[in-house]
PyMOL Python script that loads the backbone (N, CA, C, O; Angstrom):
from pymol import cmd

cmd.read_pdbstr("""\
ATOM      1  N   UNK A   1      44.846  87.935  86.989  1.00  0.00           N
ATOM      2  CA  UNK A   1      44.816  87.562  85.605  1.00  0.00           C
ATOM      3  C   UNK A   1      44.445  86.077  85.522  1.00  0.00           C
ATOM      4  O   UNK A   1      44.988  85.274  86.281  1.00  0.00           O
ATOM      5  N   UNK A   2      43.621  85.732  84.707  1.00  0.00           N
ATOM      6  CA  UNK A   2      43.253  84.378  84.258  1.00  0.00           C
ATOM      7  C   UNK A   2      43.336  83.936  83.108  1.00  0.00           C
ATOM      8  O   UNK A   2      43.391  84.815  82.248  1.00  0.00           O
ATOM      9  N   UNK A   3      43.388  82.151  82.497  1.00  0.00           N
ATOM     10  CA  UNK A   3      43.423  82.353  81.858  1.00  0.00           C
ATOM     11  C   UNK A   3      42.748  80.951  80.995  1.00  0.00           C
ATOM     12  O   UNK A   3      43.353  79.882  81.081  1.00  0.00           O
ATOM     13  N   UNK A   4      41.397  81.050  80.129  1.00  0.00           N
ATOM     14  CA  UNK A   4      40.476  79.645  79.882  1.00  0.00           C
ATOM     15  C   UNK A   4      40.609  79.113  78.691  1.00  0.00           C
ATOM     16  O   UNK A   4      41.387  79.632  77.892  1.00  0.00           O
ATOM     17  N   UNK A   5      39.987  78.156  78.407  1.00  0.00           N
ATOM     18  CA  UNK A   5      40.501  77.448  77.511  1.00  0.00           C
ATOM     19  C   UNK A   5      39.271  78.306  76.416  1.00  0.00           C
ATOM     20  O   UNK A   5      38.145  78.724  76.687  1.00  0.00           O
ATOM     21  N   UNK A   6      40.019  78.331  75.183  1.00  0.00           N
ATOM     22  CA  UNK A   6      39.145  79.245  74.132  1.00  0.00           C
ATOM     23  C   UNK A   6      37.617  78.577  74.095  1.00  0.00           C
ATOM     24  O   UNK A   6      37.177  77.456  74.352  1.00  0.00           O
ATOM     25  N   UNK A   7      37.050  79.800  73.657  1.00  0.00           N
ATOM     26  CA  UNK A   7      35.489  80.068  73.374  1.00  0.00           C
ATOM     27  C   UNK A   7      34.586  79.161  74.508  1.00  0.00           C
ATOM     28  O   UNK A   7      33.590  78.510  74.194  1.00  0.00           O
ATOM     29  N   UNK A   8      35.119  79.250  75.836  1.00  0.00           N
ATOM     30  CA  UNK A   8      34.732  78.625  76.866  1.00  0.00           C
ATOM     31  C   UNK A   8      34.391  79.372  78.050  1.00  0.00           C
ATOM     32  O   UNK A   8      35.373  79.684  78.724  1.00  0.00           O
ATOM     33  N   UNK A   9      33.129  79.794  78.546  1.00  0.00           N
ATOM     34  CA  UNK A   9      32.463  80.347  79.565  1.00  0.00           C
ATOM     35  C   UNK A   9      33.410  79.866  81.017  1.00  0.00           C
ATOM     36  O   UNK A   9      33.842  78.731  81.223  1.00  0.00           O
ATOM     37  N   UNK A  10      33.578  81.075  81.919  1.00  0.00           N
ATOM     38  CA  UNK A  10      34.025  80.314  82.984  1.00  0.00           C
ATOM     39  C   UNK A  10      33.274  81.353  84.304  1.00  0.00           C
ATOM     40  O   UNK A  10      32.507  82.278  84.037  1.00  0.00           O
ATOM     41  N   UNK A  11      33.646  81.002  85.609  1.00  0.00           N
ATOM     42  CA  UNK A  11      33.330  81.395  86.993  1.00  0.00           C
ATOM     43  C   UNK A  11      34.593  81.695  87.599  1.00  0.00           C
ATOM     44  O   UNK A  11      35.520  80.885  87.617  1.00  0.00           O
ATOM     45  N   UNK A  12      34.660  83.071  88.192  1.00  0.00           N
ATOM     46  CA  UNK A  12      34.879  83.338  89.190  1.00  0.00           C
ATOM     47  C   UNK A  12      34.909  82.982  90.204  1.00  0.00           C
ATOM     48  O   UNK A  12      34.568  83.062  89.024  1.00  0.00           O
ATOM     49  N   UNK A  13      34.955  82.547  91.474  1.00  0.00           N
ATOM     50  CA  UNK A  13      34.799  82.716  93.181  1.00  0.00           C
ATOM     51  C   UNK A  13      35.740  83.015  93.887  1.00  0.00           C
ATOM     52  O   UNK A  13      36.892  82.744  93.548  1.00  0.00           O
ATOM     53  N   UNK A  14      35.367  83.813  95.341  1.00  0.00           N
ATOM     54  CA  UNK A  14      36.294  84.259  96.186  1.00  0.00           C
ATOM     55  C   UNK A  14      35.934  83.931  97.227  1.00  0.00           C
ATOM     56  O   UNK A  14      34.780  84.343  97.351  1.00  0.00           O
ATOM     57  N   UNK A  15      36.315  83.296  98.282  1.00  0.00           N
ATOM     58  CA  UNK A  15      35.733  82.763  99.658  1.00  0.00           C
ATOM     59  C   UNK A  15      36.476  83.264 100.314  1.00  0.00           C
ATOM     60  O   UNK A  15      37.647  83.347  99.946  1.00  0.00           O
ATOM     61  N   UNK A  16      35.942  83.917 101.854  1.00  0.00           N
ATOM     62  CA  UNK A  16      36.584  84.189 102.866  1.00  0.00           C
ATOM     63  C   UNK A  16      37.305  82.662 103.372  1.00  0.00           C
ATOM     64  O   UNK A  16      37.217  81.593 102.769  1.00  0.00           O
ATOM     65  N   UNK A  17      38.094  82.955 104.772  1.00  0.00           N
ATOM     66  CA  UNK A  17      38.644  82.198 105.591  1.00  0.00           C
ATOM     67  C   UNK A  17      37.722  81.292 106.038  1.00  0.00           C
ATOM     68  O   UNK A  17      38.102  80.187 106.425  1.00  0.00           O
ATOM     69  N   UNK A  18      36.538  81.604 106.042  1.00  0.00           N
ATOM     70  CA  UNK A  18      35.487  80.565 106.646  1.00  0.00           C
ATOM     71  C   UNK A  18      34.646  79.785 105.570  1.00  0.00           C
ATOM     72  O   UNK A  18      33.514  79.557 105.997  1.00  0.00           O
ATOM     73  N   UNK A  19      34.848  79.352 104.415  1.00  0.00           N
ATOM     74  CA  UNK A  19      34.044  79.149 103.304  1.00  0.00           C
ATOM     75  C   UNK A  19      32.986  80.220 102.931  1.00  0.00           C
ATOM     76  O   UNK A  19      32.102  79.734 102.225  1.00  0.00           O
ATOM     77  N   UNK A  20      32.899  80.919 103.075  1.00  0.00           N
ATOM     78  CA  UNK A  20      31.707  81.900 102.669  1.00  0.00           C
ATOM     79  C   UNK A  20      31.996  82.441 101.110  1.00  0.00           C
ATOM     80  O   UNK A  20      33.107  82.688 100.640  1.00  0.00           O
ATOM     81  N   UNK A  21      31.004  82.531 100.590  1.00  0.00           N
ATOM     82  CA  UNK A  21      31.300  83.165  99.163  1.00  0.00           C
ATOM     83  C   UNK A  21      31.470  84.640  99.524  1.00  0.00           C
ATOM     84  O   UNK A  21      31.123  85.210 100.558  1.00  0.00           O
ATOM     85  N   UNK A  22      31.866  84.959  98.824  1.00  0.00           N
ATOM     86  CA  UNK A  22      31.680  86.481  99.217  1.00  0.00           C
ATOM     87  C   UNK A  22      31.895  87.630  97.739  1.00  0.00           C
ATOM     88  O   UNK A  22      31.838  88.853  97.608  1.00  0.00           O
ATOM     89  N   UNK A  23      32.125  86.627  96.925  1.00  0.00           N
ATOM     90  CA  UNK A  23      32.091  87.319  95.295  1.00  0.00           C
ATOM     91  C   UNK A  23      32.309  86.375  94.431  1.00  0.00           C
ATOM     92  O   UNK A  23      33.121  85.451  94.469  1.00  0.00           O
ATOM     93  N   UNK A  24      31.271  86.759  93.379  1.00  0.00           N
ATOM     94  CA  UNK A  24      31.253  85.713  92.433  1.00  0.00           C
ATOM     95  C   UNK A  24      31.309  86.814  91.143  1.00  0.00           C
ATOM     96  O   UNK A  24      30.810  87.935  91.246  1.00  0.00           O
ATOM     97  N   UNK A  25      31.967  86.353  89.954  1.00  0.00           N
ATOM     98  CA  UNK A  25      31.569  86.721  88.707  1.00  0.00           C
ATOM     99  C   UNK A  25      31.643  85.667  87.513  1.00  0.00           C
ATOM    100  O   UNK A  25      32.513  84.797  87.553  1.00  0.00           O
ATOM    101  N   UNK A  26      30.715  85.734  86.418  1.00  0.00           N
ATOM    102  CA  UNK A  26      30.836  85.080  85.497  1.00  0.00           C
ATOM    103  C   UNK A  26      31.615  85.792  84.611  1.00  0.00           C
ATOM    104  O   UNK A  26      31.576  87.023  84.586  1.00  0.00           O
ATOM    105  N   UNK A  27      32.546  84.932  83.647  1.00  0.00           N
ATOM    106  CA  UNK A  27      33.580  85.152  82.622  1.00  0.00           C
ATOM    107  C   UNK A  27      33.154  84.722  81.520  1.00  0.00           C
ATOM    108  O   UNK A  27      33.160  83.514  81.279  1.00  0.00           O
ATOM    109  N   UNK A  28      32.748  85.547  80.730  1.00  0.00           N
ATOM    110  CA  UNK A  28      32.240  85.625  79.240  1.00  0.00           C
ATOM    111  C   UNK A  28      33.247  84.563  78.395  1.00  0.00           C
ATOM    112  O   UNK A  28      34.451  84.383  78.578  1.00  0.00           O
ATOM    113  N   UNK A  29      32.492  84.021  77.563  1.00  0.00           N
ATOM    114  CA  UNK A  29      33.651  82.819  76.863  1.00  0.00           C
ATOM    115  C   UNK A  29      34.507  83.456  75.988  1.00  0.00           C
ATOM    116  O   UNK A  29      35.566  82.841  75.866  1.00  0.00           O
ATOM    117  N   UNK A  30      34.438  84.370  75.399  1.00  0.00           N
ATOM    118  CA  UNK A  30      35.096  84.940  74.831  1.00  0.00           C
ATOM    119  C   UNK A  30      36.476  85.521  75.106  1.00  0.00           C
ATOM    120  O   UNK A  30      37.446  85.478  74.348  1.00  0.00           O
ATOM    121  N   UNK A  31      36.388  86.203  76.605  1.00  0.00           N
ATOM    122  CA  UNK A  31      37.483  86.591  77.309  1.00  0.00           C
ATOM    123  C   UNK A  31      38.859  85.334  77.736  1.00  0.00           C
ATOM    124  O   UNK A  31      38.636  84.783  78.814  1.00  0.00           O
ATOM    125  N   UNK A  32      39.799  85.001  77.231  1.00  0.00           N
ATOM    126  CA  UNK A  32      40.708  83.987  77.366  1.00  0.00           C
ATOM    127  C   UNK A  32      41.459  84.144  78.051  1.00  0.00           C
ATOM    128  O   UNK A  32      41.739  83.224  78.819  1.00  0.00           O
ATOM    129  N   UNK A  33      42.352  85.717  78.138  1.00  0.00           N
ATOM    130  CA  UNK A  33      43.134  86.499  78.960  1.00  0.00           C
ATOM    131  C   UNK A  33      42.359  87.722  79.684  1.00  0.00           C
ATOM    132  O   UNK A  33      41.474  88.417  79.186  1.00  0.00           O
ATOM    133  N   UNK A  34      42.821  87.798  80.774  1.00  0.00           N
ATOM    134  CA  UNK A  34      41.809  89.303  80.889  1.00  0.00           C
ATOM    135  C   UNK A  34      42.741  89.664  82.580  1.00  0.00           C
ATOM    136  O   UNK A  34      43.373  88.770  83.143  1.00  0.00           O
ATOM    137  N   UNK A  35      42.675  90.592  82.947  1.00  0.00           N
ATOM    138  CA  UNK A  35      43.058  91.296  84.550  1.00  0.00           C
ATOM    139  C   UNK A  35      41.848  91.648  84.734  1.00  0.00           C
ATOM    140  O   UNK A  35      41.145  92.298  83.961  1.00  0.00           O
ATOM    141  N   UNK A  36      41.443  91.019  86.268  1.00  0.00           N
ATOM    142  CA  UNK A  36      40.092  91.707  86.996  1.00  0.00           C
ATOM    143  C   UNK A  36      40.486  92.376  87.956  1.00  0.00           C
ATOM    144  O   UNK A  36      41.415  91.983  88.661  1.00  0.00           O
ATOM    145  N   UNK A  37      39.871  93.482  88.157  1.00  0.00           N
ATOM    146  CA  UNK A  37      39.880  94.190  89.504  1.00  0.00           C
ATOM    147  C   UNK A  37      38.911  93.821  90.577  1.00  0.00           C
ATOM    148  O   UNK A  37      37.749  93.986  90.205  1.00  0.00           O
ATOM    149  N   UNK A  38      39.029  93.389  91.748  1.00  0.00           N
ATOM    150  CA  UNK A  38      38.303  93.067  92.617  1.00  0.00           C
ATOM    151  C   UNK A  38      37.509  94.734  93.462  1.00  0.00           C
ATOM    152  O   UNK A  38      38.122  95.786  93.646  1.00  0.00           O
ATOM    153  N   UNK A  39      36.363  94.512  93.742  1.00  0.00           N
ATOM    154  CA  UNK A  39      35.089  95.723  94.247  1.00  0.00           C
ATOM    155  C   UNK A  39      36.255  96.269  96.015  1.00  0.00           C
ATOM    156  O   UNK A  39      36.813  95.737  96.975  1.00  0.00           O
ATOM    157  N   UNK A  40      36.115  97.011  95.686  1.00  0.00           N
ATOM    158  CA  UNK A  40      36.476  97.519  97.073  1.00  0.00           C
ATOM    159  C   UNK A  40      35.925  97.043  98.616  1.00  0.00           C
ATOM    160  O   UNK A  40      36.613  97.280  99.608  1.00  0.00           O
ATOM    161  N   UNK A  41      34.808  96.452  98.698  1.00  0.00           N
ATOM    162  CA  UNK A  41      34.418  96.044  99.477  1.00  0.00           C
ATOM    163  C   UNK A  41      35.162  94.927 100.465  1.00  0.00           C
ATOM    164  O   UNK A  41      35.402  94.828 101.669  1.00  0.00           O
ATOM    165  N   UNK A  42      35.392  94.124  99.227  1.00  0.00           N
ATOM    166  CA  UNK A  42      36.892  93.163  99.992  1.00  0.00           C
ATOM    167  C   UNK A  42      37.529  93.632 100.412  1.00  0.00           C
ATOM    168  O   UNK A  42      38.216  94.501  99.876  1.00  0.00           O
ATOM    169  N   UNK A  43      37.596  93.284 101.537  1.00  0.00           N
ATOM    170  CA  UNK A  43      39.032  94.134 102.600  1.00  0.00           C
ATOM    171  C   UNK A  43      40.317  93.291 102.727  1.00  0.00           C
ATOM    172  O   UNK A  43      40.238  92.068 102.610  1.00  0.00           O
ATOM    173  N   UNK A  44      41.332  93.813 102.929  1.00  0.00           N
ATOM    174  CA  UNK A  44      42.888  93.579 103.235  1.00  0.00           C
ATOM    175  C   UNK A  44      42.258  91.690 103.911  1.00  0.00           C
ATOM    176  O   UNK A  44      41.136  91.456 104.361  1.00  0.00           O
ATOM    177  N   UNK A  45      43.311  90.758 103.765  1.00  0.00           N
ATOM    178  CA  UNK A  45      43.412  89.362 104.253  1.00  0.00           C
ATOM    179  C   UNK A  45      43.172  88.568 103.193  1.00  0.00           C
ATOM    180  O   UNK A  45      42.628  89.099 102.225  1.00  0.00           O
ATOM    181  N   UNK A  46      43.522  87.096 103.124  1.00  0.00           N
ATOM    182  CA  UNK A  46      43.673  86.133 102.475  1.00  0.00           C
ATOM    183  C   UNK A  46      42.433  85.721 101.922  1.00  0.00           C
ATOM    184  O   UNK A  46      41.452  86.085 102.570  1.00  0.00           O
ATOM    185  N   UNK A  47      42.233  85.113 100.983  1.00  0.00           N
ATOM    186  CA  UNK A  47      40.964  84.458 100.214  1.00  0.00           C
ATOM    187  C   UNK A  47      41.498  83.474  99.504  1.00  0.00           C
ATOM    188  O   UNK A  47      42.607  83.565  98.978  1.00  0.00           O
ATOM    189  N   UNK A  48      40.589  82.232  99.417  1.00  0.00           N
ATOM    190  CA  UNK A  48      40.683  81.255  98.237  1.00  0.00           C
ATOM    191  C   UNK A  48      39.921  81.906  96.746  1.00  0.00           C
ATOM    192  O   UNK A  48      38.924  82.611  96.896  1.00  0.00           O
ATOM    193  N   UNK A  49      40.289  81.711  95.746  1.00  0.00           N
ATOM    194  CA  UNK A  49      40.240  82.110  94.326  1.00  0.00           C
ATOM    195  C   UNK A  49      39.991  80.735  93.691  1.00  0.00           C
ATOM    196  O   UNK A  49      40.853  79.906  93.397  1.00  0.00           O
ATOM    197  N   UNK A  50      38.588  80.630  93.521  1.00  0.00           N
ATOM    198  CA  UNK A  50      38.423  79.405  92.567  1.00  0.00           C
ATOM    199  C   UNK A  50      37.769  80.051  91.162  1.00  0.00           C
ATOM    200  O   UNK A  50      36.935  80.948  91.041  1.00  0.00           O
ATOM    201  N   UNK A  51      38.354  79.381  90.308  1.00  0.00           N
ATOM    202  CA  UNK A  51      38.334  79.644  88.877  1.00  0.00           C
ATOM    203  C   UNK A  51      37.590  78.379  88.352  1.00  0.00           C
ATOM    204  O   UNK A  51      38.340  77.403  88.343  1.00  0.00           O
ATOM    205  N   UNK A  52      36.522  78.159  87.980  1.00  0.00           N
ATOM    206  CA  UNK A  52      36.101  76.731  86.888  1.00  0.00           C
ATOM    207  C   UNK A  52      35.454  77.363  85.460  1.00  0.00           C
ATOM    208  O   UNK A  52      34.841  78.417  85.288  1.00  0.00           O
ATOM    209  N   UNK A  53      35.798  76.396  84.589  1.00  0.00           N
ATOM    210  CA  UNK A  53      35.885  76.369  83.593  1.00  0.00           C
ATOM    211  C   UNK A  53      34.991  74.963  83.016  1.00  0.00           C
ATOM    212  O   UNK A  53      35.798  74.103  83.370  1.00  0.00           O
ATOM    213  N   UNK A  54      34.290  74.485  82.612  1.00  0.00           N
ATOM    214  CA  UNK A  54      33.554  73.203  81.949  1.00  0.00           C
ATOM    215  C   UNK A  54      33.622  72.256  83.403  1.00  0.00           C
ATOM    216  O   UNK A  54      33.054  72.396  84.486  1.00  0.00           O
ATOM    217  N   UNK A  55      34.578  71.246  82.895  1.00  0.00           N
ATOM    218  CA  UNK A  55      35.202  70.462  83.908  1.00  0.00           C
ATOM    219  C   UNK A  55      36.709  70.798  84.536  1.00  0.00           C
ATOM    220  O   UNK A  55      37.384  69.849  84.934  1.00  0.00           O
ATOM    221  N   UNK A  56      37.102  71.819  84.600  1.00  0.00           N
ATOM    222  CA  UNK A  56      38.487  72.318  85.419  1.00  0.00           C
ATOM    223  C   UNK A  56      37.666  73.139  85.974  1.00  0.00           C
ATOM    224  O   UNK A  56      36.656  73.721  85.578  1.00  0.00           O
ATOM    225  N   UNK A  57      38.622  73.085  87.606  1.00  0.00           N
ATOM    226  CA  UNK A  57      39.087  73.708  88.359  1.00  0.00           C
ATOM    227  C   UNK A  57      39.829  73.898  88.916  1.00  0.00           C
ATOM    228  O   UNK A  57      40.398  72.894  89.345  1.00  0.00           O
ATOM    229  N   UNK A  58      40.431  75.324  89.365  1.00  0.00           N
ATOM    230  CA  UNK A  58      41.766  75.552  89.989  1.00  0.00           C
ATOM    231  C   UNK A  58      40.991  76.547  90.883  1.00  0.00           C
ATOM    232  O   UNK A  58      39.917  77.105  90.660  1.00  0.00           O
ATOM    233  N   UNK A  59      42.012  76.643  92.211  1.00  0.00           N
ATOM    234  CA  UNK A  59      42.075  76.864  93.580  1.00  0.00           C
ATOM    235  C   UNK A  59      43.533  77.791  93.917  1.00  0.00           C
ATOM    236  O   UNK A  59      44.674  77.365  93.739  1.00  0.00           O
ATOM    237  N   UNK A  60      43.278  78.741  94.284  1.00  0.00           N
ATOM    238  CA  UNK A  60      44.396  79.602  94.482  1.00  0.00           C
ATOM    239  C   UNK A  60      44.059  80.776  95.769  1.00  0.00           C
ATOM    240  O   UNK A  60      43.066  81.490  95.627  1.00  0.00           O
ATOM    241  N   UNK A  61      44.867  80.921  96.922  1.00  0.00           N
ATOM    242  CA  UNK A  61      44.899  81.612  97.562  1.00  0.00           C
ATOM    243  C   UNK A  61      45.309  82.575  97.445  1.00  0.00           C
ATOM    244  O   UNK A  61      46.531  82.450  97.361  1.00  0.00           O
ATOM    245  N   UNK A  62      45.054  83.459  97.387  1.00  0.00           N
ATOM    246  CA  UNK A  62      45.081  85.169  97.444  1.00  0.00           C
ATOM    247  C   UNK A  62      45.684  86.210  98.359  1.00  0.00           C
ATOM    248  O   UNK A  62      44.961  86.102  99.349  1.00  0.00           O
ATOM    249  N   UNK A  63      46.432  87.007  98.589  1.00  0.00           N
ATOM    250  CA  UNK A  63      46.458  87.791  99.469  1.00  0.00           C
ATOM    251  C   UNK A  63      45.790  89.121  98.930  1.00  0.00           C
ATOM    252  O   UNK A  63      46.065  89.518  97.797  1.00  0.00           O
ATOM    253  N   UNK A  64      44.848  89.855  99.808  1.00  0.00           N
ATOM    254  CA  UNK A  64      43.960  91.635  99.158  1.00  0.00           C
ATOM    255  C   UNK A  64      45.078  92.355 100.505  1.00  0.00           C
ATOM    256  O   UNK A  64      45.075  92.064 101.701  1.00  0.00           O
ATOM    257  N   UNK A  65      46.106  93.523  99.645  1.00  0.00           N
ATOM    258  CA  UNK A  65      46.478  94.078 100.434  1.00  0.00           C
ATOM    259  C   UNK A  65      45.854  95.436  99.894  1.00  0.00           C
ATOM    260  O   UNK A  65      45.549  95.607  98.713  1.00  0.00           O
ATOM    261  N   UNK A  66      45.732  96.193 100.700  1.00  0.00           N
ATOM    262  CA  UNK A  66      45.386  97.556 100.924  1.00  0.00           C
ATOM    263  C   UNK A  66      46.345  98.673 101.468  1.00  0.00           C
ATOM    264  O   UNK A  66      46.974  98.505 102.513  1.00  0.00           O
ATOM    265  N   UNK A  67      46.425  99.700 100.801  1.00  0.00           N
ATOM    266  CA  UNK A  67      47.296 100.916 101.677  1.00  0.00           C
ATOM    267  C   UNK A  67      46.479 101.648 101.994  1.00  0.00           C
ATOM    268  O   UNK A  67      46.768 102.649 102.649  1.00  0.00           O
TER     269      UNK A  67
END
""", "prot")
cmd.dss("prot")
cmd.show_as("cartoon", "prot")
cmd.util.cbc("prot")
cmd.orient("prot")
């Protein structure tokens, strides 16, 4: 869940352990609150989660668990 400052376009990113991008999405400005589901392709292990917005950014590590 995220969450931007109104009528403000934002980005997605997900980087593996090694800096690699490995998923990106753009966030419609409109959307302020929203839950994303991440593609199945990402497998189980940790990721950084960067979120920017204009001039913010936030950085958040992740755990993708899988059963």
């Amino acid at each position: 869940m995220y969450l931007l400052p109104k009528n403000k376009k934002g980005k997605l990113e997900i980087f593996d352990v090694n800096g690699r991008l490995i998923y990106e999405l753009h966030l419609p400005q409109w959307s302020t609150m929203q839950e994303i589901s991440l593609p199945s392709f990402i497998t189980a292990g940790v990721y950084n989660c960067v979120i920017t917005s204009e001039d913010k950014r936030v950085n958040r590590k992740i755990a993708m668990i899988k059963e």
